[in-house]
VEXPALUM-511531 format. One record per residue (C-alpha): residue number from 1; x, y, z. Coordinates in pm, whole numbers. Each point is the difference from the previous one (the first is absolute). Example, Ala and Ser with C-alpha at 12.3 -4.5 7.8 and 13.67 -1.06 7.14 Angstrom:
2
+-----+--------+--------+--------+
! pos !      u !      v !      w !
+-----+--------+--------+--------+
!   1 !   1230 !   -450 !    780 !
!   2 !    137 !    344 !    -66 !
+-----+--------+--------+--------+
REM end
This chain:
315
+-----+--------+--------+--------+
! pos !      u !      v !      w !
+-----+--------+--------+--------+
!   1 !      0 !      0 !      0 !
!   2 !    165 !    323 !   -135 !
!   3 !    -36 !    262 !    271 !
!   4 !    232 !    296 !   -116 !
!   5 !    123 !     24 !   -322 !
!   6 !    317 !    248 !     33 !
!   7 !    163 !    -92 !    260 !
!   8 !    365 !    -70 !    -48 !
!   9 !     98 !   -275 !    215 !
!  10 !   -134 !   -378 !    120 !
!  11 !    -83 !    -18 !    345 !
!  12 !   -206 !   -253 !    215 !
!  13 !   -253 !     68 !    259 !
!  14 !   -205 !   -233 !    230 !
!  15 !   -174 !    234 !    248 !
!  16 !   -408 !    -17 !      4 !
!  17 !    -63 !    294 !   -182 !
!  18 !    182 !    -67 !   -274 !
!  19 !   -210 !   -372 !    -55 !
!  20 !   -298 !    192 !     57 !
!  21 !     78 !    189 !   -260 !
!  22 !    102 !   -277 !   -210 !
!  23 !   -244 !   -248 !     95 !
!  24 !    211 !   -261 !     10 !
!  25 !     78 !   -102 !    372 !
!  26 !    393 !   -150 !      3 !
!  27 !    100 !     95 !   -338 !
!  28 !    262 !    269 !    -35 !
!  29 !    -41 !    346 !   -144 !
!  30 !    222 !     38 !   -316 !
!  31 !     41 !    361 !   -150 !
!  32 !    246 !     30 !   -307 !
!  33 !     19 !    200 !   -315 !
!  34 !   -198 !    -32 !   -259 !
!  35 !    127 !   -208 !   -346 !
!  36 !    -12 !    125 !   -338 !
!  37 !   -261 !   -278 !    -80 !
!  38 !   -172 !    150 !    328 !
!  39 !    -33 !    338 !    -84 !
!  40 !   -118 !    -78 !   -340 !
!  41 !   -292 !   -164 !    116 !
!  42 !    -33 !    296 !    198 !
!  43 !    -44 !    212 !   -253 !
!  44 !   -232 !   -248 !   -202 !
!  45 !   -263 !      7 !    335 !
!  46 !     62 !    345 !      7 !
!  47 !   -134 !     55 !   -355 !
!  48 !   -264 !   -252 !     16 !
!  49 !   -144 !    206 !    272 !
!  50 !     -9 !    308 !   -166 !
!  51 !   -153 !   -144 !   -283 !
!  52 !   -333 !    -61 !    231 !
!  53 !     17 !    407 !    134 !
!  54 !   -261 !    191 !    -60 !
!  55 !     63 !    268 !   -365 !
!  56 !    103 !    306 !    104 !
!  57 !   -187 !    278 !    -98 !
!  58 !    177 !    335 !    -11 !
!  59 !   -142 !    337 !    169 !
!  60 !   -129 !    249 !   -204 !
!  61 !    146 !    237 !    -83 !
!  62 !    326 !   -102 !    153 !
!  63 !    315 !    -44 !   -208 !
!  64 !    240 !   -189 !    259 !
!  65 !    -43 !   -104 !    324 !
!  66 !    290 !     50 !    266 !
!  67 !    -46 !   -224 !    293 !
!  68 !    240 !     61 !    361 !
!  69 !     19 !   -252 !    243 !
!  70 !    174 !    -68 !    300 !
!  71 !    -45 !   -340 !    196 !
!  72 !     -7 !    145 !    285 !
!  73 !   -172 !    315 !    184 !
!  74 !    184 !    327 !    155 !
!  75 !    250 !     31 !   -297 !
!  76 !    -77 !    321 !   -186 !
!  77 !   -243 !   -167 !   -308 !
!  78 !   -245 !    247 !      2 !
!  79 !    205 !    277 !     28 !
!  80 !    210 !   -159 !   -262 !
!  81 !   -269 !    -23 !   -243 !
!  82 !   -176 !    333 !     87 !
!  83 !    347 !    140 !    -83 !
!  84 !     60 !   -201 !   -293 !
!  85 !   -321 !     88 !   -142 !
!  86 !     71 !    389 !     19 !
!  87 !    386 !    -61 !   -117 !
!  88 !   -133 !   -187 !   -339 !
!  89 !   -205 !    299 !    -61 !
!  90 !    271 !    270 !    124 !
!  91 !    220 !   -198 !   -276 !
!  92 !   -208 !     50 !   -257 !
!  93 !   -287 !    259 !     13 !
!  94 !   -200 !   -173 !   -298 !
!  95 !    -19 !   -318 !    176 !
!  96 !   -353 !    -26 !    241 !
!  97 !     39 !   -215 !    248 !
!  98 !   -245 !   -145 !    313 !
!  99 !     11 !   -143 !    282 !
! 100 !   -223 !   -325 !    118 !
! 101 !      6 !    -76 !    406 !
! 102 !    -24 !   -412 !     -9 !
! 103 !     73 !     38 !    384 !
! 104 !   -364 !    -98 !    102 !
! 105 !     90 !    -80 !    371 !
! 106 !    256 !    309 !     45 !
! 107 !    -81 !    267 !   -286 !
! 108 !    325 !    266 !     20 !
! 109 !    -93 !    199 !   -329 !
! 110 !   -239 !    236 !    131 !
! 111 !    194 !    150 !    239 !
! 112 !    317 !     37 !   -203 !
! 113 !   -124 !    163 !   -273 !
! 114 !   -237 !    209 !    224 !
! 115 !   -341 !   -122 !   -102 !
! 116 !   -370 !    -35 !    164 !
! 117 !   -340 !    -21 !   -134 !
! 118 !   -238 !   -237 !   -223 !
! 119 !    125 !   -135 !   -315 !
! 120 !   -331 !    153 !   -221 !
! 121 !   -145 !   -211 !   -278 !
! 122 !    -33 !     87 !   -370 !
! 123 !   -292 !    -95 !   -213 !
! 124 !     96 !   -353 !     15 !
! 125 !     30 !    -79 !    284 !
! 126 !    338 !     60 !     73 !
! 127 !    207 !    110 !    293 !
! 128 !    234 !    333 !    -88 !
! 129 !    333 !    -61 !    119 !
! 130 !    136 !    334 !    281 !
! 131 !    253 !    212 !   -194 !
! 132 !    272 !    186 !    192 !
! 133 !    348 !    116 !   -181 !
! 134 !   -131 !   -104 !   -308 !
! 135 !    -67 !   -368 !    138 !
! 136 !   -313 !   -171 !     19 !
! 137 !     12 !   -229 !    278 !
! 138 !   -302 !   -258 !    100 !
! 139 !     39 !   -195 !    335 !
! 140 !   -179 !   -171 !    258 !
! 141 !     24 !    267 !    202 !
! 142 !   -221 !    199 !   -163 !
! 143 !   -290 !   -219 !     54 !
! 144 !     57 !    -61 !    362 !
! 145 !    -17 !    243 !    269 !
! 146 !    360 !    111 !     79 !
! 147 !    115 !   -218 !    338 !
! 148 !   -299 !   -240 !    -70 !
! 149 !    152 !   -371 !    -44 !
! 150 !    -20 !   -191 !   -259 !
! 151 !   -149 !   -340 !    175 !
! 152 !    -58 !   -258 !   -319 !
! 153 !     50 !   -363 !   -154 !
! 154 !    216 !    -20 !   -299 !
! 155 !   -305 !    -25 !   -212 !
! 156 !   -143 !    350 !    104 !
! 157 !    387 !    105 !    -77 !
! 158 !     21 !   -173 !   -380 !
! 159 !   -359 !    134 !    -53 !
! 160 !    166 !    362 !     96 !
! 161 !    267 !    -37 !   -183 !
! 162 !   -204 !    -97 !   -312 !
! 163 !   -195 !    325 !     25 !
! 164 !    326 !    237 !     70 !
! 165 !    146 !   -128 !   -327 !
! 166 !   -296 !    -69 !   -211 !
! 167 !   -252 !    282 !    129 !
! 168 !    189 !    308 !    -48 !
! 169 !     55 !    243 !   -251 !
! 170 !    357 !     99 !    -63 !
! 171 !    -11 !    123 !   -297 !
! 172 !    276 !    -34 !   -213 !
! 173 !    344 !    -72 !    173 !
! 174 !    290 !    -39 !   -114 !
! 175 !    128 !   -233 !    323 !
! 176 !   -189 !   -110 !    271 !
! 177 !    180 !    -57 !    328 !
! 178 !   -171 !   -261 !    236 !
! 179 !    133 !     32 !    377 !
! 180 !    -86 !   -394 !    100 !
! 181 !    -21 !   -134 !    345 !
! 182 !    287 !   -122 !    221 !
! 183 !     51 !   -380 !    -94 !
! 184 !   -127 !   -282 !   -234 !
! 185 !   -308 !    -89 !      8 !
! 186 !   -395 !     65 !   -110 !
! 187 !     60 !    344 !   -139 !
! 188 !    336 !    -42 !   -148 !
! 189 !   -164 !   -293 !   -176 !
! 190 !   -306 !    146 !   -122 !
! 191 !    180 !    286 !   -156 !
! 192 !    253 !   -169 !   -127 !
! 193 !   -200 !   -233 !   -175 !
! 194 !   -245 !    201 !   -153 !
! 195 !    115 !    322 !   -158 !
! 196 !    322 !     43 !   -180 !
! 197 !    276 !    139 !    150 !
! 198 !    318 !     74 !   -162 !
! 199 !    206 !    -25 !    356 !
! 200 !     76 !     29 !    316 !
! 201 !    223 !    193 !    291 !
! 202 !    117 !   -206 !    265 !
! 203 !     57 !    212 !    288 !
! 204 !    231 !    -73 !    314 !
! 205 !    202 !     84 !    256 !
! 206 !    388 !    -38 !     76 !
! 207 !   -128 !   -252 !    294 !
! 208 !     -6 !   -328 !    -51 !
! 209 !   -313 !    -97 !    130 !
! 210 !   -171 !    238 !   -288 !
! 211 !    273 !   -166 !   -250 !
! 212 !   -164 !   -352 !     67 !
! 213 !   -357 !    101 !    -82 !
! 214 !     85 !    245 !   -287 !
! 215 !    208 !   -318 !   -147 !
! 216 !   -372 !   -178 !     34 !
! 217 !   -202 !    286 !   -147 !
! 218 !    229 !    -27 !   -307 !
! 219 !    -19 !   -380 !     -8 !
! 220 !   -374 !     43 !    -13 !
! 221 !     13 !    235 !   -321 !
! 222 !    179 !   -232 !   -151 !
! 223 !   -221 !   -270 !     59 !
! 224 !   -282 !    205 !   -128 !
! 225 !    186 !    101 !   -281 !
! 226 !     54 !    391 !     70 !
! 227 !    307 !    113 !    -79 !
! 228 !    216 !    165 !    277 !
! 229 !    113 !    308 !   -107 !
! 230 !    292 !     35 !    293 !
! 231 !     28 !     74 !    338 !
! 232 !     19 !    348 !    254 !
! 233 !    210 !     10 !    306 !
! 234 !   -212 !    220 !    191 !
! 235 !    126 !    148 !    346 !
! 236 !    355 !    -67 !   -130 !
! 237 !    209 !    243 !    225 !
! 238 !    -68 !    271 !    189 !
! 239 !    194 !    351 !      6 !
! 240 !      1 !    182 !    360 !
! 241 !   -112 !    358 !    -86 !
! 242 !    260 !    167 !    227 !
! 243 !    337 !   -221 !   -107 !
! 244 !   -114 !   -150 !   -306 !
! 245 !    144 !   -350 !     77 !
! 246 !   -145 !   -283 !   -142 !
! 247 !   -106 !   -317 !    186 !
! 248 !   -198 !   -280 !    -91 !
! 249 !   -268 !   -109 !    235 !
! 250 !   -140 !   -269 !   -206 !
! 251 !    324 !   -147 !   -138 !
! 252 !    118 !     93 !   -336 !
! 253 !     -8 !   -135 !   -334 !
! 254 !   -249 !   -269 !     71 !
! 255 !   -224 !     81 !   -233 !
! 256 !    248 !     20 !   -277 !
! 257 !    164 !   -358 !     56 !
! 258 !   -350 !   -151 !    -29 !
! 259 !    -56 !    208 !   -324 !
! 260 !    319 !   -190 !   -113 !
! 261 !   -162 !   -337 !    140 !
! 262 !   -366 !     39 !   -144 !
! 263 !    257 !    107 !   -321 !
! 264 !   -204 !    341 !    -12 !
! 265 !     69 !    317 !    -17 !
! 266 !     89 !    271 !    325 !
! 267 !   -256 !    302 !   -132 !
! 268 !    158 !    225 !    300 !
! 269 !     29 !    112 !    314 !
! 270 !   -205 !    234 !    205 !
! 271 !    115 !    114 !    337 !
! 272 !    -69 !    -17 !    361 !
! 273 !   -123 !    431 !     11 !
! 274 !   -201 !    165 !    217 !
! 275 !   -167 !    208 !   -311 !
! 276 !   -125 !   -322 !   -143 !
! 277 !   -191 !    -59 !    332 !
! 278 !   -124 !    299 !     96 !
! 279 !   -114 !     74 !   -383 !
! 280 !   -180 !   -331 !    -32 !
! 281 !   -188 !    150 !    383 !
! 282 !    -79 !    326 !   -157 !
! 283 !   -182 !   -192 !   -339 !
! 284 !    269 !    171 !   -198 !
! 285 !    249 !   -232 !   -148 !
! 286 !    373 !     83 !    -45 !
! 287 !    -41 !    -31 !   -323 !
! 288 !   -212 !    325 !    -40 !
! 289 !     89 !    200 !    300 !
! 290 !    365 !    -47 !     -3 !
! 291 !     64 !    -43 !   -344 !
! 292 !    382 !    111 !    -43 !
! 293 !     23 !   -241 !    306 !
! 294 !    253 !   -260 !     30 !
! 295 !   -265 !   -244 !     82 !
! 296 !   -199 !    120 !   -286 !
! 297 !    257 !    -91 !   -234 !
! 298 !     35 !   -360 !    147 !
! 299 !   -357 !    -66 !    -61 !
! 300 !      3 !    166 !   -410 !
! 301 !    301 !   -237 !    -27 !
! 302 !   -207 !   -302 !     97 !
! 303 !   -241 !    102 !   -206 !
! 304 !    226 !     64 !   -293 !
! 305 !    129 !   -342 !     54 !
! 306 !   -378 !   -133 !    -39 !
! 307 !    -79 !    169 !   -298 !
! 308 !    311 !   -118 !   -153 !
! 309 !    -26 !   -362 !    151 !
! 310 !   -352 !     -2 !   -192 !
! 311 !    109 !    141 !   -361 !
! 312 !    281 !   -323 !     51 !
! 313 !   -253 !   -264 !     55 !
! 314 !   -314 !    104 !   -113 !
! 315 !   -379 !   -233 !     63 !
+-----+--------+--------+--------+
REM end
């Protein structure tokens, strides 16, 4: 029974939880690497599976669909894609971009790009996304009263979900940058597997606890066939205001040897700043309010780096 398929060494356990796990009470636990002949059957399931997904059907209206992810909470991904969604337009004025909040449970949107209200409908029924900088945003949180939880089954979340993508009217953009949930699982799915999306941002800390789940959000995409795009080292160093020295809470370059790992590509760095926090407090991203920032250029880089990633592999 194949338990873990990357693991680099053989080893042998006989404790309880591991033949629970198993099943098989007195047998021994092997773990090796996978064989060629392995890993092409792999890849044979893999595709078999997709062949029974349901067709994607893309939004209207919506050119190319950006998707960050982060498998884990508390790293900067909704930050990171508020930010990256205002640095693809600050790149190029022509290009409309919006934003979609897939965070049903924990919706971040509205309050970084400074929005309340009602969505109002159009003659068809549809919701109007909020616009602020020149971004029309639609979230979760602007059906829900503010601090109100969220209390549902995953049902009641895919049936959400269906209506934030499919019941909107975005008009015509250009890209469409989807902020998903922490993790891998219902939403990440459901999105995933029914509209097209031409890739996705892992984001992560230095840390190595947020290295081990972004490693699993990119596994995922690949299972689901979604390009990854590259990685962002978020929180990478921090500068002390007064003396300017560097140090590296979170460890350093972690993100960039699993980019090397996953054999993707390092999109950039943003840093550990103050004006990124209190910004993102204030509903007024860096990316607007401090424009000839540092920190603002770290985030038009990333986004640079996407729009060029795209042109290289294009859907």
């Amino acid at each position: 029974l194949v338990l873990w398929s990357r693991v680099t060494y053989v080893c042998e356990k006989n404790d309880t939880s591991s033949k629970i796990c198993e099943g098989l009470i007195g047998k021994k636990t092997m773990f090796s690497i996978l064989s060629a002949g392995e890993r092409a059957l792999q890849e044979r399931q893999r595709q078999h599976m997709a062949r029974g997904l349901p067709k994607q059907k893309p939004i209207a209206g919506v050119k190319e669909v950006i998707v960050v992810a982060s498998g884990k909470g508390g790293v900067g991904k909704s930050t990171t894609a508020v930010n990256l969604a205002l640095g693809l337009m600050a790149n190029d004025q022509s290009k409309s971009v919006g934003i979609l909040d897939a965070d049903v449970y924990g919706p971040s949107v509205p309050k970084l790009m400074n929005l309340k209200g009602n969505p109002e409908l159009t003659d068809k029924n549809l919701m109007r996304p909020l616009v602020n900088f020149g971004i029309p945003c639609m979230s979760m949180g602007f059906l829900v009263e503010e601090v109100a939880p969220i209390v549902w089954r995953g049902l009641m979340v895919m049936s959400a979900i269906e209506k934030l993508i499919r019941q909107v009217d975005w008009g015509n953009l250009d890209y469409l940058v989807i902020d998903m949930p922490p993790g891998t699982g219902d939403v990440q799915l459901s999105i995933t597997q029914n509209i097209p999306i031409a890739g996705a941002v892992i984001v992560s800390t230095p840390q190595d606890i947020a290295l081990l789940d972004a490693r699993r959000g990119a596994e995922m995409f690949r299972k689901v066939n979604v390009q990854v795009l590259g990685l962002v080292q978020n929180m990478s160093v921090f500068q002390c205001p007064k003396c300017s020295h560097q140090t590296h809470i979170f460890g350093s370059d972690g993100a960039k040897e699993l980019a090397q790992t996953l054999g993707v590509e390092m999109l950039g760095d943003i840093p550990l700043h103050l004006n990124i926090r209190e910004t993102s407090d204030k509903g007024q991203p860096v990316v607007v309010s401090s424009p000839d920032s540092p920190e603002a250029e770290a985030y038009r880089r990333v986004a640079a780096a996407v729009v060029r990633r795209l042109a290289e592999h294009p859907r």
